[in-house]
N, C-alpha and C positions, 0 to 999 in steps of 0.2 A: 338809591336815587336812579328812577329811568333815565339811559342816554337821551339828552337832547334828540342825539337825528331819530332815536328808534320810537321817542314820542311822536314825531310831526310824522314818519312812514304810518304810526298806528290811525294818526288823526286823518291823513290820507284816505286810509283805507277806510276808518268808519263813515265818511262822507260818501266812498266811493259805494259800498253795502246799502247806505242809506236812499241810493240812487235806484235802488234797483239792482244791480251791475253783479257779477261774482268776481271774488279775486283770492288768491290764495295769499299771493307774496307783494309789496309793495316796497318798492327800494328805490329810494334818491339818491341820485348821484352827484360828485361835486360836477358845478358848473364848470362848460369847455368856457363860455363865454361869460365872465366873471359881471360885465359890463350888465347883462341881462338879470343878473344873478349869484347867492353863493351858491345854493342848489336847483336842482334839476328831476323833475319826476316824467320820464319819459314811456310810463305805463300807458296811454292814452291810445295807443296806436293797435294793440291788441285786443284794448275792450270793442275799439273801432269797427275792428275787423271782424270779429267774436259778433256783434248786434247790427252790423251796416248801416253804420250811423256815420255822421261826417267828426273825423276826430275832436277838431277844434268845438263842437257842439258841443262834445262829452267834456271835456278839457275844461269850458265854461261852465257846466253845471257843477263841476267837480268846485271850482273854484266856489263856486256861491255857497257852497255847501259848509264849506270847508271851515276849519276853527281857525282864526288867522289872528287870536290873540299873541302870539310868536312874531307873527308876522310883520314889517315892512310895510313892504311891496310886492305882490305877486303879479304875473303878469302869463297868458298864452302867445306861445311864439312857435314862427313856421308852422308844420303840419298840426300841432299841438302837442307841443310841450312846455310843461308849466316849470317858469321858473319863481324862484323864491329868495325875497333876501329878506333876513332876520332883522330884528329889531336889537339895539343896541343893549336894551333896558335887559332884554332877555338873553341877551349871550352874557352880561355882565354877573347875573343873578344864577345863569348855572354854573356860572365857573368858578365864581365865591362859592360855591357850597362841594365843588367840582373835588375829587384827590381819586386819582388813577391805582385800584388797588385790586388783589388776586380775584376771580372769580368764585362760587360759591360753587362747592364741589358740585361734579354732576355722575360721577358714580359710575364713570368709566375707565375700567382697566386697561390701561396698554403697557404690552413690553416693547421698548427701544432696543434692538441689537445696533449696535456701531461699534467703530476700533475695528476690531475683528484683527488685530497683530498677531504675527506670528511671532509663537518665543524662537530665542537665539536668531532673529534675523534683524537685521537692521530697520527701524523703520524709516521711511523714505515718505516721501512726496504724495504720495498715493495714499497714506494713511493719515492726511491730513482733514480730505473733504470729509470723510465719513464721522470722523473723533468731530470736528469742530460742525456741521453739521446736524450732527448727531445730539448732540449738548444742546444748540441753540433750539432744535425742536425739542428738545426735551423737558428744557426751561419752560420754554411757551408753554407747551402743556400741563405743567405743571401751573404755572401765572392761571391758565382760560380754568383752572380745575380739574385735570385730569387725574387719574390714581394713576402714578406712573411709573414702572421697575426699569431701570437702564442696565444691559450687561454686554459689558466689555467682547465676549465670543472667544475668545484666543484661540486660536491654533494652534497647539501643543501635543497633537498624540500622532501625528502621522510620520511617515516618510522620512520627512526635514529631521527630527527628533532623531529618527534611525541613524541618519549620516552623520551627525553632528554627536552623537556617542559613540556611532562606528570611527571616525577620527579620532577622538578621544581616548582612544580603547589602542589603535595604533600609536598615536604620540606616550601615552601613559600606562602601559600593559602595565607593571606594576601595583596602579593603583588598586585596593581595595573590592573596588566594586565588581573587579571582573575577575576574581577569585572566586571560584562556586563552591570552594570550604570554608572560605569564612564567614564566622558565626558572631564576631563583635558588633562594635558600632559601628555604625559609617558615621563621617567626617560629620561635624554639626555646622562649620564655616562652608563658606561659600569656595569650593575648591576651583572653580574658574573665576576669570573676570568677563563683564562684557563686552570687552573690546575682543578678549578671546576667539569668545562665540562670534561677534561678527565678522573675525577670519576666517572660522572653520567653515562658519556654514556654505559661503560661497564657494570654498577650495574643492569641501567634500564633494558637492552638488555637480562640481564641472569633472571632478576625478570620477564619480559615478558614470557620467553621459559617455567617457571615453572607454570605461574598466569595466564590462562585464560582470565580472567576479565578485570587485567590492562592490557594484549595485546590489548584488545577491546577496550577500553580508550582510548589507543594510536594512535588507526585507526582512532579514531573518531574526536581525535586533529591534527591528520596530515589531516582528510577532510577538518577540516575550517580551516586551518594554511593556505593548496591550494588554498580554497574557497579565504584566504587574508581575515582570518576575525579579526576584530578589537580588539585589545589586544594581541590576540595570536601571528598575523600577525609582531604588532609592537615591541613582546619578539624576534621573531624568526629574525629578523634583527639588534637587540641589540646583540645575538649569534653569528652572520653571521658575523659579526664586529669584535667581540672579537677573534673569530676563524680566520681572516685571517689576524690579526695583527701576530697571531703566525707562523702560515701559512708562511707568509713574512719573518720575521723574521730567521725561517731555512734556506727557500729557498734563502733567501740575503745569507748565510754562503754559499751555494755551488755556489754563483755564477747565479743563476736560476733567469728567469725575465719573464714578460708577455704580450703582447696589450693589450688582452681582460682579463678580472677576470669575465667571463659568468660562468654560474653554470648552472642546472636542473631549476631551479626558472625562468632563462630568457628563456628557452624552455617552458614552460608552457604557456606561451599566446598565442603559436601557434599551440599545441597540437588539440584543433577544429580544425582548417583551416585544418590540414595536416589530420583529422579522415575524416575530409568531404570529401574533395579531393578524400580521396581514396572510401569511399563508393559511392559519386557520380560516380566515374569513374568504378565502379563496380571490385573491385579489392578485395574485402574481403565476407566472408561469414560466417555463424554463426556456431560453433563446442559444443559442449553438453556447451551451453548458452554463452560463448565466442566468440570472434570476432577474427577472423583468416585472414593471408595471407599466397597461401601456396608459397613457392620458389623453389622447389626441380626441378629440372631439367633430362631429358632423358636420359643422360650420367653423372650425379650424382654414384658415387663409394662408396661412404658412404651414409646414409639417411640422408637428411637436412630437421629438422620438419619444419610444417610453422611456421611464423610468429605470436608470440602472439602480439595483436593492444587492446584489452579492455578485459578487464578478466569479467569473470561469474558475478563479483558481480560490476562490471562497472568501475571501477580503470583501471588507464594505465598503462600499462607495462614499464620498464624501454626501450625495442626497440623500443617506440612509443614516448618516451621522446629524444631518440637520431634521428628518425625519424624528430623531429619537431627541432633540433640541425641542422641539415644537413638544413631543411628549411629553417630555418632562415638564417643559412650561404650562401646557394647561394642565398638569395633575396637582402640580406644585402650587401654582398661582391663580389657574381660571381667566387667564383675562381673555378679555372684549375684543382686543386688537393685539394685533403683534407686527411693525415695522422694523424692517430692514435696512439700512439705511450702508447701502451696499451700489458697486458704481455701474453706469450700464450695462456694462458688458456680461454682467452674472443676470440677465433679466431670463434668459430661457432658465436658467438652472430653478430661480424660483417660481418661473412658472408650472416645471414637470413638481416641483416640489409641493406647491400649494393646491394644484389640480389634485396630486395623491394623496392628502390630507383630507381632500373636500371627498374625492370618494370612496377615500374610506370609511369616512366620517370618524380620524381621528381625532378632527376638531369639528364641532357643531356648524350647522351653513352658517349660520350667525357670528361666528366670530369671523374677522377679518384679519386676515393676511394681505400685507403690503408691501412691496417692494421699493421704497423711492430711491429712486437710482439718481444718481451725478455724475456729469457729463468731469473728465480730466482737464488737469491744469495745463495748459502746454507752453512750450517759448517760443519766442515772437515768429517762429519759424512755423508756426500751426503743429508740429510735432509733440508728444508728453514732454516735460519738462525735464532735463537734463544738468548735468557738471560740462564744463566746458570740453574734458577728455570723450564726452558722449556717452560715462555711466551713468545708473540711478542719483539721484540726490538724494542726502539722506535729508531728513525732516529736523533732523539739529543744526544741519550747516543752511536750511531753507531760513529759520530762523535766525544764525548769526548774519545772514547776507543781508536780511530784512533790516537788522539790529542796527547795518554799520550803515544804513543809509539814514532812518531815525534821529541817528545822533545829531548828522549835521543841523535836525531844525531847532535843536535845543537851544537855548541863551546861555552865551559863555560864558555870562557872567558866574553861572551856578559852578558851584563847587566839583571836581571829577566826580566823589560817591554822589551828590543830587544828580550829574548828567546820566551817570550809569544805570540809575534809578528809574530815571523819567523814558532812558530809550530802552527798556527792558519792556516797559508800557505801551507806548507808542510803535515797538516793532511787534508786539502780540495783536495789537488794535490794529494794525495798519494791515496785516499778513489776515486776520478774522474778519474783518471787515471787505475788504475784496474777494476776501473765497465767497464769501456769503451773499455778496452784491448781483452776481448775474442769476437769471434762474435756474433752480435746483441741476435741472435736467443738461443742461450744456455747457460746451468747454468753455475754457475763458483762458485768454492770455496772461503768462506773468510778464511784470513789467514793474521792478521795484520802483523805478522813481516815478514814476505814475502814482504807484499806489499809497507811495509817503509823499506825495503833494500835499503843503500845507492847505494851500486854495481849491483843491479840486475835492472831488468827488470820493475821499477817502476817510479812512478811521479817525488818520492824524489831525483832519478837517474836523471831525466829530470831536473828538478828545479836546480838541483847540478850541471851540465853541463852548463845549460844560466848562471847561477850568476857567471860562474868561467871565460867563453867569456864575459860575461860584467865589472867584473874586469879586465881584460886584457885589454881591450879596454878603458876603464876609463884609467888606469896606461898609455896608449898611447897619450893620449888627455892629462894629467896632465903632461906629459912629450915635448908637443908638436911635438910629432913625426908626420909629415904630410904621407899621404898617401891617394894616389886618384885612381890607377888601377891595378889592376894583371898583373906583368909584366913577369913575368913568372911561372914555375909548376918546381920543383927542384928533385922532386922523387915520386915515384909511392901512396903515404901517400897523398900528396899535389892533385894528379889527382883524386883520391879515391873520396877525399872530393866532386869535380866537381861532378864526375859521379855520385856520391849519391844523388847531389841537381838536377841532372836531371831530375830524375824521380817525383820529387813535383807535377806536373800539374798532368801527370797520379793518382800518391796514392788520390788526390782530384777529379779527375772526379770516380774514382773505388768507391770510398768512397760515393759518392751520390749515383750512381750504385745501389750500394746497400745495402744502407741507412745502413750502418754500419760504425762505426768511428776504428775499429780494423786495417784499414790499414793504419789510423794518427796515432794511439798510436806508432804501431810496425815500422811506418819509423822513426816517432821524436826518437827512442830508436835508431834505426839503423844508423839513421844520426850524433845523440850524441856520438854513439860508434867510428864510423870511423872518427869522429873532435879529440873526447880524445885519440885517438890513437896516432894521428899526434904531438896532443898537447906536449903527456907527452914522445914523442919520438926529440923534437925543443923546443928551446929555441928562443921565438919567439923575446923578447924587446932585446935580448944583440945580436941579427944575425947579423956579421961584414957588411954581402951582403947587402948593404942599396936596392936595389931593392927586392928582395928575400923577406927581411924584410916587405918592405912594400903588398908584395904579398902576403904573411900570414897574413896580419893585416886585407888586406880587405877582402881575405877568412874569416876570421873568421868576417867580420860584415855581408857579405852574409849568411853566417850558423845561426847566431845568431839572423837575422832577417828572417828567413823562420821559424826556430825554434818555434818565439817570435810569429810569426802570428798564428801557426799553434797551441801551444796552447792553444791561445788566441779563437781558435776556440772549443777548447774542454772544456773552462770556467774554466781555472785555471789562477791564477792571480802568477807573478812572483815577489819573495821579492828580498830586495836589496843584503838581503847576505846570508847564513847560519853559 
């Protein structure tokens, strides 16, 4: 079934062809001024321009032209712009046949990198936007028809790796693995915990910057860790394990999932192929003993250095590691796109990254490399977001702080396991729902009791809205009240609702646009405002009008399942009540 608006832009436009006129694109907008109109076609002004014609002329041919069986009232206003408002009979009739469902494939590949956690390191505040981010475009894409591969990135073969066995190896010489005679097993259990690892990492890290000596230790256990040599190889896979049961573990609470769990360790095997590659093809050169590519271009505004490819003392650079990332993704998979979903501040890295891919032509011009960067969470002080001592936060205590605010808007009446239930929900929706609200690219404040406001602008508002049209519609169905189509619109509350679910296909194709979810947050709010409007202005189960009745009932299963999908796409899970 063609969308409603995408029929009346086509019918626009063949009137506007039929004129004489050219035009590529035709897009109506909702009306600023509702009074004039639901929509708005403010194309008039460029055909104007384009033939030196007086707007309002064109504007009125357009109209006489025009198929206005949908149609109201139209009407030309100011310079000329036509506005439109729909006929009842015809918003009634698309929306009876209306059901909000996935796209039909369109046969484009993308891979999602997000997460990107490091093993044995705590994850914190900062690996929030990316994970949950990450998923909600991922979803969408998936909903519009994308063929879409999600992989986690870990970070797991460098440095950190080195310190956090080089500690190990100090606290437990004994163990097994750093015996270079022994020929048995290693251990099958998990011989650390996680909490372990999130002592050592930070103790070792800060004993490196002071110790010379063990810094140099640690380079020399991350060489043969690379190398994959025996012992070390099979501690730092014991780690890797341990690290991403916990890993999992968070990311199941938000909702967050994966195809691929690739790391830095699965780029490694093709770090040669992609060095040779590019020295055979003559694309790198040697800078006071380093290996360089440069990127910088003729019309560059800023300087872009080259590319670091093998440092001075013959180590790879972390851009020869996502180098050999990109390799393997298009050998393996071939896709169309590949997004990054990584925070501003890494924007040069993937620019020297994607420039050196493109001339290399490790990947075809055609395929697209994207970086969408996200602006940091900060506290109310404009600063990244902190514990009150002024270290990191980790991403599990982000979550219990969110948790013990949630509780209080539960009803006390419910049982302790139901309250513990419903704010396990309400703190995932409440904490997803505000990261995802401002646009992609900028910071945003935390402010817990802001964001679990029952009445405002938040999840807890969303979630409070579906469970109260799902009770209703339960109490319908327990009642046996039958209801099968919109048989009528009784006042301007009733039409509201229509004209708001109009605009759904649009906020999702805008929303891929430009890979931001702030136009899902701010409709699901919009759409919830103008249903509780209606709601708490009708009495929808005792309305004498049995037709009427049942045209409210199935409004509200329309709203509640645009709602329910929508976000379903932004990874929050809906409970049965509050």
């Amino acid at each position: 079934m063609k969308d409603f608006i995408k029929l009346q832009e086509e019918r626009i436009k063949n009137a506007i062809l039929s004129l004489g006129y050219s035009v590529d694109i035709v897009k109506l907008n909702v009306s600023s001024m509702p009074d004039l109109g639901d929509y708005q076609f403010n194309g008039v002004m460029s055909l104007a321009k384009e033939h030196k014609k007086n707007p309002r002329d064109i504007a009125n041919e357009i109209v006489e032209k025009l198929d206005k069986s949908d149609i109201e009232k139209i009407s030309v206003d100011g310079p000329g712009f036509i506005n439109i408002t729909f006929k009842n009979d015809a918003l009634i009739n698309y929306f009876n046949d209306y059901n909000l469902t996935p796209y039909n494939k369109n046969n484009i590949k993308v891979v999602i990198d997000y997460g990107g956690p490091n093993v044995a390191k705590t994850l914190h505040v900062g690996h929030l936007r990316s994970a949950n981010i990450g998923e909600a475009l991922k979803r969408l894409a998936i909903f519009l028809g994308y063929d879409v591969t999600s992989d986690i990135h870990l970070g797991d073969f460098g440095r950190p790796l080195g310190l956090v066995i080089l500690e190990l190896k100090k606290r437990h010489p004994e163990w097994v693995y750093f015996d270079e005679n022994y020929n048995g097993e290693y251990p099958s259990e998990d011989v650390v915990t996680n909490k372990e690892l999130e002592e050592i990492y930070p103790y070792a890290s800060n004993k490196a910057k002071e110790d010379e000596e063990y810094l140099e230790e640690a380079r020399i256990i991350t060489t043969k860790l690379q190398k994959k040599e025996k012992g070390y190889y099979d501690l730092w896979k014991n780690i890797v394990n341990v690290s991403i049961k916990n890993i999992k573990y968070l990311y199941d609470k938000l909702n967050v999932s994966f195809d691929l769990w690739k790391g830095e360790s699965d780029a490694d095997e093709f770090i040669d192929d992609v060095i040779n590659y590019l020295r055979n093809n003559k694309y790198t050169r040697i800078s006071e003993g380093a290996e360089i590519i440069d990127v910088s271009l003729p019309d560059d505004k800023l300087e872009i250095p080259p590319l670091l490819l093998v440092k001075s003392n013959d180590s790879v650079s972390y851009e020869t590691t996502d180098l050999a990332t990109i390799w393997d993704r298009v050998h393996s998979i071939n896709p169309d796109e590949i997004w990054y979903v990584v925070d501003n501040r890494q924007s040069l890295h993937f620019e020297q990254v994607f420039r050196t891919c493109y001339k290399s032509k490790i990947v075809n011009e055609n395929v697209k490399l994207e970086h969408l960067g996200f602006g940091t969470m900060n506290g109310k002080d404009g600063r990244p977001f902190k514990t009150r001592d002024g270290s990191v936060m980790t991403l599990e205590n982000l979550i219990t702080i969110v948790r013990d605010e949630t509780i209080k808007k539960i009803n006390s009446n419910y049982s302790n396991e139901e309250r513990e239930t419903i704010a396990d929900a309400l703190s995932i929706a409440a904490l997803k729902y505000a990261d995802l609200l401002p646009v992609r690219s900028t910071d945003y404040i935390f402010d817990v009791e802001k964001f679990c406001d029952l009445n405002g602008k938040t999840g807890v508002y969303l979630l409070y809205s579906i469970v109260r049209m799902n009770s209703l519609i339960k109490k319908v169905n327990d009642n046996n009240i039958n209801y099968n189509s919109i048989k009528m619109l009784n006042n301007k509350q009733d039409r509201d609702i229509l004209i708001k679910l109009l605009q759904v296909e649009s906020v999702l194709s805008k929303s891929m646009e430009e890979k931001s979810l702030n136009y899902i947050t701010d409709y699901l709010y919009q759409l919830a405002k103008v249903y509780n409007t209606f709601y708490d202005s009708n009495k929808v189960l005792i309305e004498e009008n049995k037709d009427l009745r049942e045209s409210w009932i199935v409004i509200t299963t329309k709203v509640v399942d645009v709602m329910t999908k929508l976000t379903n796409l932004l990874g929050i899970d809906i409970p049965d009540k509050i």
